[in-house]
C-alpha positions as CSV (number, residue, x, y, z in Angstrom):
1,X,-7.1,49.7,-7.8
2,X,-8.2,47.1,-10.3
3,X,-10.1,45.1,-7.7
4,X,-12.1,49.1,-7.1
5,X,-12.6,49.7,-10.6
6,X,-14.4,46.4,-11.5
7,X,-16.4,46.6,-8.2
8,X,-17.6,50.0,-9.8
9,X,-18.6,48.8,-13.2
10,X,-20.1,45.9,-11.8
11,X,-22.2,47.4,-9.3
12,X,-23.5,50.0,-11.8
13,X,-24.4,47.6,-14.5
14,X,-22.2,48.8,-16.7
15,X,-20.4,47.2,-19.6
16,X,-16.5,46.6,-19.3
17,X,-13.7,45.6,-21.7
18,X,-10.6,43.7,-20.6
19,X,-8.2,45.7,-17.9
20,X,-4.7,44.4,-18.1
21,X,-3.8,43.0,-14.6
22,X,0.1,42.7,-13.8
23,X,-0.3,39.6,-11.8
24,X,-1.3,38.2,-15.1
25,X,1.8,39.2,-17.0
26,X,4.3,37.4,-14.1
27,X,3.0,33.4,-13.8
28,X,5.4,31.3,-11.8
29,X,4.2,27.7,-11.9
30,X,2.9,26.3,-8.4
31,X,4.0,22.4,-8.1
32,X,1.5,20.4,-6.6
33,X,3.4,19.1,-3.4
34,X,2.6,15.5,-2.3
35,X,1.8,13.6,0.9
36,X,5.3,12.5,1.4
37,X,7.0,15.4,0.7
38,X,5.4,17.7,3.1
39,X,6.5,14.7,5.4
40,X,9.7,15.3,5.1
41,X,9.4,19.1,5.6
42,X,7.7,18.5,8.9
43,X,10.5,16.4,10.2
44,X,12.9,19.3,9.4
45,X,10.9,21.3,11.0
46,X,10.9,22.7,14.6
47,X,7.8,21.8,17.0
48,X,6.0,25.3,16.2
49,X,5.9,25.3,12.4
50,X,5.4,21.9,12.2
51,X,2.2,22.2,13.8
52,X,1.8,25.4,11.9
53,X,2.2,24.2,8.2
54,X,0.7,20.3,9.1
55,X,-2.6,23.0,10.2
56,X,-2.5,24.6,6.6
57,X,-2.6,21.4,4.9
58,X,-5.3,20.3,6.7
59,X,-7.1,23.6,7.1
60,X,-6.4,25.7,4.1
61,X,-6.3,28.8,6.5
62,X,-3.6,31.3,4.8
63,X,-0.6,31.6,7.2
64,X,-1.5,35.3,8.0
65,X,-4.8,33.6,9.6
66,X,-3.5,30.9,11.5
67,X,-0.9,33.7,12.6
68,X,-3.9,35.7,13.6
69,X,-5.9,32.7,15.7
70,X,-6.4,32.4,19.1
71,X,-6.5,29.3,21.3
72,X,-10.4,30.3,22.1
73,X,-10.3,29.8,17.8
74,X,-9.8,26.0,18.1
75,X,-12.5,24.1,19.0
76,X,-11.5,21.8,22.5
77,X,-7.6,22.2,22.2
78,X,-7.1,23.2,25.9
79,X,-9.0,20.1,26.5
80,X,-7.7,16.5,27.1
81,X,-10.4,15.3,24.6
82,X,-10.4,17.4,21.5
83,X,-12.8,16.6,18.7
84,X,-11.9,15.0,15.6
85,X,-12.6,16.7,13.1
86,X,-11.6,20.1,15.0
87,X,-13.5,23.2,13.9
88,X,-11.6,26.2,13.7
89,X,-13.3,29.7,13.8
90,X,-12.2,32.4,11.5
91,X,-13.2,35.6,13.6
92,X,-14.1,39.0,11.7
93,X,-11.0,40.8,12.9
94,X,-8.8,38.1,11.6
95,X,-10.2,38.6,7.5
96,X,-9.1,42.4,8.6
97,X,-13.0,43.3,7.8
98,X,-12.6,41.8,4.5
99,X,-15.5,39.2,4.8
100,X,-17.5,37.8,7.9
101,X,-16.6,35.1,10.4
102,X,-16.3,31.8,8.5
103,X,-14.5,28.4,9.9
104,X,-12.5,25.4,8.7
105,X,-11.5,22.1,10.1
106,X,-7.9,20.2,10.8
107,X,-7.2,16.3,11.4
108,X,-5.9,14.5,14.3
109,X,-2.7,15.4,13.2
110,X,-2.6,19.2,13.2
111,X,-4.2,18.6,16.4
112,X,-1.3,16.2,18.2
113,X,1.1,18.7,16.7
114,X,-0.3,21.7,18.1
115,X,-0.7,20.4,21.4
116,X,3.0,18.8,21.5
117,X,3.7,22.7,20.8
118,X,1.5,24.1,23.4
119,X,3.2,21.8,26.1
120,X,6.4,24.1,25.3
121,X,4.8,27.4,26.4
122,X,5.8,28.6,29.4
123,X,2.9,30.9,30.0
124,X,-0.7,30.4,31.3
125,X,-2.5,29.8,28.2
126,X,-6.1,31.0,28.2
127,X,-8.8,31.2,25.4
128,X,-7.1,34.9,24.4
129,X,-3.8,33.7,24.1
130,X,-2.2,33.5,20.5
131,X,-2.4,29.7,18.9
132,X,1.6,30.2,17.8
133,X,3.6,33.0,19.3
134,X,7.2,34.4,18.4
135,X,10.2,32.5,20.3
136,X,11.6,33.6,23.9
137,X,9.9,34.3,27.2
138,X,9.4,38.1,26.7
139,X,7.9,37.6,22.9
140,X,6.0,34.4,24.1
141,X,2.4,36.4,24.3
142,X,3.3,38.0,20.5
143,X,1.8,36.1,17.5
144,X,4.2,34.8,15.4
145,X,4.6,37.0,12.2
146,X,3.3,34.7,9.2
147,X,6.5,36.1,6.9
148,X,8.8,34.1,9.4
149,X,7.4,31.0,7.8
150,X,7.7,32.1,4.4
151,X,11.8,32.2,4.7
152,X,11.8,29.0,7.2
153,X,9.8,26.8,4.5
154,X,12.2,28.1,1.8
155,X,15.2,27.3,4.4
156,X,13.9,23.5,4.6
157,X,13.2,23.0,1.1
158,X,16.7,24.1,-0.1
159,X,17.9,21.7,2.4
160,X,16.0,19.0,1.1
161,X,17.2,19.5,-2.2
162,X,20.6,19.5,-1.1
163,X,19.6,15.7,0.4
164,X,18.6,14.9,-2.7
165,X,15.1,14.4,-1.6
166,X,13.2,17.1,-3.0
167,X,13.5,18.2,-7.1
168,X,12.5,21.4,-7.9
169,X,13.0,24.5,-10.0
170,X,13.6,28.2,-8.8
171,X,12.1,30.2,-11.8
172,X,13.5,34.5,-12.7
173,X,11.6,36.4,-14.3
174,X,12.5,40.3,-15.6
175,X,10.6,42.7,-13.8
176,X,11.7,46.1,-12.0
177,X,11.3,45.9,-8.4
178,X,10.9,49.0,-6.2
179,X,11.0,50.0,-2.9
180,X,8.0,51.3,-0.8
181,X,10.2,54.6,-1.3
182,X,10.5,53.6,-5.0
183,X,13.7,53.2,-5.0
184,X,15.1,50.4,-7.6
185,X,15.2,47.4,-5.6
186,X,16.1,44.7,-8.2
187,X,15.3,44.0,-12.2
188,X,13.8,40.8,-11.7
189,X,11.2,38.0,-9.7
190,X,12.3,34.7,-8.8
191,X,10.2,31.9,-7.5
192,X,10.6,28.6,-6.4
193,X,8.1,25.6,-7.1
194,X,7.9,25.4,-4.0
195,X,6.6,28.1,-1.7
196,X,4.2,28.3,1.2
197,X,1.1,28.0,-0.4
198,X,1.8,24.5,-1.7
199,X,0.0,23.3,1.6
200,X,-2.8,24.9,0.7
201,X,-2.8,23.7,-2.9
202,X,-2.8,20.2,-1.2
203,X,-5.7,21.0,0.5
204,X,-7.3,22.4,-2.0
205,X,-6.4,19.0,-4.5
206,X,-7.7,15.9,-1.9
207,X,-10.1,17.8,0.1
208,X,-11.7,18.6,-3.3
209,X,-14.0,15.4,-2.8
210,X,-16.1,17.0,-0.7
211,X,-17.5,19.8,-3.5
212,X,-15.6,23.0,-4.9
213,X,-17.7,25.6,-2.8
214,X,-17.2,23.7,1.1
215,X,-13.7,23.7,0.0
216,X,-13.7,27.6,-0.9
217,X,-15.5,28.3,1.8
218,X,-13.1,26.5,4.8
219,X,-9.9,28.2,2.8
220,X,-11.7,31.8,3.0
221,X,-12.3,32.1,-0.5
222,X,-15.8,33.7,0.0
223,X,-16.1,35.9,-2.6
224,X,-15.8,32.9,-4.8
225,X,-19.3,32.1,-3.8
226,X,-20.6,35.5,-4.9
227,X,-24.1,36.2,-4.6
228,X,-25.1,32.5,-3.4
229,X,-22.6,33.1,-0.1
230,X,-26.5,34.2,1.4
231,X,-27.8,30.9,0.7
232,X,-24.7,28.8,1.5
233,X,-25.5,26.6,4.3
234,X,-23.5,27.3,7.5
235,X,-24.5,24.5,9.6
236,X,-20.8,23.5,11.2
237,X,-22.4,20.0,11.9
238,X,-23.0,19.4,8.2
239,X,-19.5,20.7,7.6
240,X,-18.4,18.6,9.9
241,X,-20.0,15.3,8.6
242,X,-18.7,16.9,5.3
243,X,-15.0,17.3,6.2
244,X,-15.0,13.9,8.0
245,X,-16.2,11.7,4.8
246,X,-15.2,13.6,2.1
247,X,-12.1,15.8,3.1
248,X,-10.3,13.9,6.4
249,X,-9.3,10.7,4.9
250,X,-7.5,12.3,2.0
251,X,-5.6,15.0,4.0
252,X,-4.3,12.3,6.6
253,X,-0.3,12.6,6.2
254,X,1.0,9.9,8.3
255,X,-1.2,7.3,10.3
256,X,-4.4,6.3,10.2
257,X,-7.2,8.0,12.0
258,X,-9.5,5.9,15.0
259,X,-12.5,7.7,12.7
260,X,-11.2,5.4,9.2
261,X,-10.1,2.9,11.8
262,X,-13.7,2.1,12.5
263,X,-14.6,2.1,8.9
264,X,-12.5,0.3,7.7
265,X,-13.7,-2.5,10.4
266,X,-17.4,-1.9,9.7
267,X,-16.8,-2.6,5.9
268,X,-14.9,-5.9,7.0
269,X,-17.6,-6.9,9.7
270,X,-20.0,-6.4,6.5
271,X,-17.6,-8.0,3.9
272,X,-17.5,-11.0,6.5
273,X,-21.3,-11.3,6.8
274,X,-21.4,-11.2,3.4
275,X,-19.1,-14.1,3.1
276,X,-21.3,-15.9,6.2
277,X,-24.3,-15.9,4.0
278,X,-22.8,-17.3,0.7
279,X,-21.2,-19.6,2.9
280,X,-24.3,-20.8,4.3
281,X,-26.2,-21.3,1.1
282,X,-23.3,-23.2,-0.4
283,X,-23.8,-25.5,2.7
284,X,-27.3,-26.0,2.0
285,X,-26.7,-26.6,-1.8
286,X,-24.3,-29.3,-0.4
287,X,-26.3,-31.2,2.0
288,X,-29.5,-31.5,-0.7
289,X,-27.0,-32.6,-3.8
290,X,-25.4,-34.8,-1.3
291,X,-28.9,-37.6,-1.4
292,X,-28.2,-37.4,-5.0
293,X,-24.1,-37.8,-4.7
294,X,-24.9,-41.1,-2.7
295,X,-27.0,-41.9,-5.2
296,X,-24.8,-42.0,-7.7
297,X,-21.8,-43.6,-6.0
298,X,-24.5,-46.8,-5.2
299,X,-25.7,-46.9,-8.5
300,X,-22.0,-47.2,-10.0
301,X,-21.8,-50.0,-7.5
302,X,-24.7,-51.6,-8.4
303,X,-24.6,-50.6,-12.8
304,X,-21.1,-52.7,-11.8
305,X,-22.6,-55.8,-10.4
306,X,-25.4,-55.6,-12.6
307,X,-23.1,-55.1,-16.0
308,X,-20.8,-58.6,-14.1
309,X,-24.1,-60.7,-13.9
310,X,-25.8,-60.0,-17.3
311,X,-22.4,-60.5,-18.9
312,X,-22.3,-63.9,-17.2
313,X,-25.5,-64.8,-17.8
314,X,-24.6,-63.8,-21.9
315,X,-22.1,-65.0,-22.4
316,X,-23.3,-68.6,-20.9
317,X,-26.5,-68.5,-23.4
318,X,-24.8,-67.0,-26.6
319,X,-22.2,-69.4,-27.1
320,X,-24.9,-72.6,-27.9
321,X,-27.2,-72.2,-31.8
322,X,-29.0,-69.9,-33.3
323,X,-31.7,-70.1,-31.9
324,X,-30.1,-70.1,-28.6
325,X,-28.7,-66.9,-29.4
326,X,-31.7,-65.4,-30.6
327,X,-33.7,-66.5,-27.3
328,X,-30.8,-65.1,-25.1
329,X,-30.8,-61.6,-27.4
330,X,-34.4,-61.4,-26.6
331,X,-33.4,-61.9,-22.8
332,X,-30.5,-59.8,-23.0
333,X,-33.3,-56.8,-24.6
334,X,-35.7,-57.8,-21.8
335,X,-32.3,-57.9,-18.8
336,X,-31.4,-54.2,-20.6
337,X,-34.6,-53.4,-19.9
338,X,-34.8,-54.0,-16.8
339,X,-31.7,-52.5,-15.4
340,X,-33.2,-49.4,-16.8
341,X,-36.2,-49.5,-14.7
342,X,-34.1,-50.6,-11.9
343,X,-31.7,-47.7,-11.9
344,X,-34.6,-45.2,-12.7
345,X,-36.7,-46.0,-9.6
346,X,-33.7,-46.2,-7.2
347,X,-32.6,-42.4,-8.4
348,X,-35.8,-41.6,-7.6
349,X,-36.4,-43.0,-4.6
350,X,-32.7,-41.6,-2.5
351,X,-33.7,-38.2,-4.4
352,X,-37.0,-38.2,-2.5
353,X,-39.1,-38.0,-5.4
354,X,-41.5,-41.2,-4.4
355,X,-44.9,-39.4,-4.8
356,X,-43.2,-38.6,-8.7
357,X,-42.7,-42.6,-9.2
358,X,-46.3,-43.5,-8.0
359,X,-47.7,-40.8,-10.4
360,X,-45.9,-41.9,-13.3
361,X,-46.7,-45.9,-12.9
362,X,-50.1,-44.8,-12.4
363,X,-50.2,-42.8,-15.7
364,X,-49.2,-46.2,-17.6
């Protein structure tokens, strides 16, 4: 009624106050579930609502809709080869006329789940035939009923709890409840942390990457595009490319996906060839300081026998007069000298630098 009344003002341009909305006065606070948790549901869980609630984290489909989905729905599941990421089509008759066709997407998870599930059904399955159907022969052609896995998720998580592996609270809140008859039912609302529509919250969270409006759209949330739902692109290619990059690698529960696989190679084939290069140029920095390493090493060697000989030679002219020792200072000066000019031209010369030696005796 409130949803009718707003539509009204809205559409006539009219101003509006606030309308009190009783799903605003009862908030129960939604827990944000994680990777590993939901991995522990799905081992608790039986080989249809496994594949069933790994599909909503991945998807972001509401359980009535994947209740409602046909095997024709899911893009190449009755195939041995079924695309990664898997498009699945949200026909008109499955948003009860509530909004047009639409689609979403689901890993290679959903999609090794639902097929371990499908090789359970005992019936020819065609494109018509349900995606997840009640238990037992005779019910086997009857979709499931989406409340079934309300009570069955709130079965495991208790039972997790109990393990000690999940932590969560069950909130009460006063509020009469009445039958359809209106008949008292009960005076209050409890809810647990955990419900249902946690996989779609985790959805919501790590698919976020790939932009708010992609993400409303694959959930079904199309009147949260409003007026620009005409403009919004519906290419399922780009969505595709979208979900892959942005959406896939985040919603991946357990292993890793061939798709990341091969990413994760190409960025180490490039990191590698990276590492080639810089190796290379070290190499070449090498072999030209190496003329000059050599250089030095004979130059010690030779500053050695050098520094021996002029010592000698010093120390046998020094020790007489004088004037002796003032004739074998100037030789010493003139010996210094000469080393100098010695050691400069052989530098020069291993470096390869000749044509820089003639220039600079011919300057003088």
């Amino acid at each position: 009624m409130t949803y009718t009344v707003r539509s009204f003002f809205k559409y006539s341009d009219l101003p509006l106050g606030f309308i009190p909305s009783g799903s605003n006065l009862i908030q129960f606070h939604n827990k944000d579930i994680s990777r590993s948790e939901i991995l522990e549901i799905l081992k608790l869980s039986n080989v249809r609502d496994r594949a069933a609630f790994c599909t909503s984290s991945q998807s972001g489909l509401r359980p009535s809709t994947i209740a409602a989905l046909k095997l024709g729905d899911i893009e190449g599941i009755l195939e041995q080869t079924t695309p990664i990421p898997c498009k699945i089509t949200v026909r008109q008759e499955s948003t009860k006329g509530k909004y047009s066709e639409y689609f979403s997407f689901m890993g290679k998870e959903s999609v090794s789940y639902i097929k371990d599930y499908l090789k359970t059904r005992t019936e020819k399955l065609t494109s018509e035939s349900y995606l997840f159907t009640k238990f037992g022969e005779k019910n086997e052609k009857e979709p499931v009923d989406p409340a079934v896995w309300t009570h069955v998720f709130e079965r495991l998580i208790n039972r997790l709890r109990k393990a000690n592996v999940l932590d969560f609270k069950t909130e009460r809140k006063e509020l009469a409840v009445e039958t359809k008859a209106k008949k008292p039912l009960r005076s209050y609302i409890s809810r647990s942390e955990y419900r249902l529509y946690n996989l779609r919250k985790f959805f919501r969270k790590y698919a976020g990457q790939a932009g708010a409006d992609y993400v409303n759209y694959w959930m079904g949330h199309l009147s949260a595009l409003g007026s620009d739902v005409h403009y919004f692109s519906k290419d399922a290619e780009f969505h595709r490319k979208l979900y892959e990059q942005q959406a896939m690698p985040q919603l991946r529960l357990e292993t890793t996906t061939s798709l990341e696989s091969e990413r994760q190679l190409t960025e180490l084939r490039k990191e590698l060839s990276d590492k080639t290069v810089e190796i290379k140029e070290l190499r070449s920095r090498i072999e030209k300081l190496e003329p000059f390493i050599t250089s030095v090493e004979n130059l010690q060697k030779d500053q050695d026998a050098l520094r021996l000989f002029v010592g000698s030679w010093l120390d046998d002219n020094l020790l007489h007069g004088d004037a002796e020792g003032t004739k074998g200072a100037e030789i010493s000066d003139q010996l210094v000298l000469r080393l100098a000019e010695v050691l400069k031209k052989k530098v020069l010369t291993d470096l390869g630098l000749k044509e820089l030696s003639k220039k600079q005796q011919n300057s003088k």
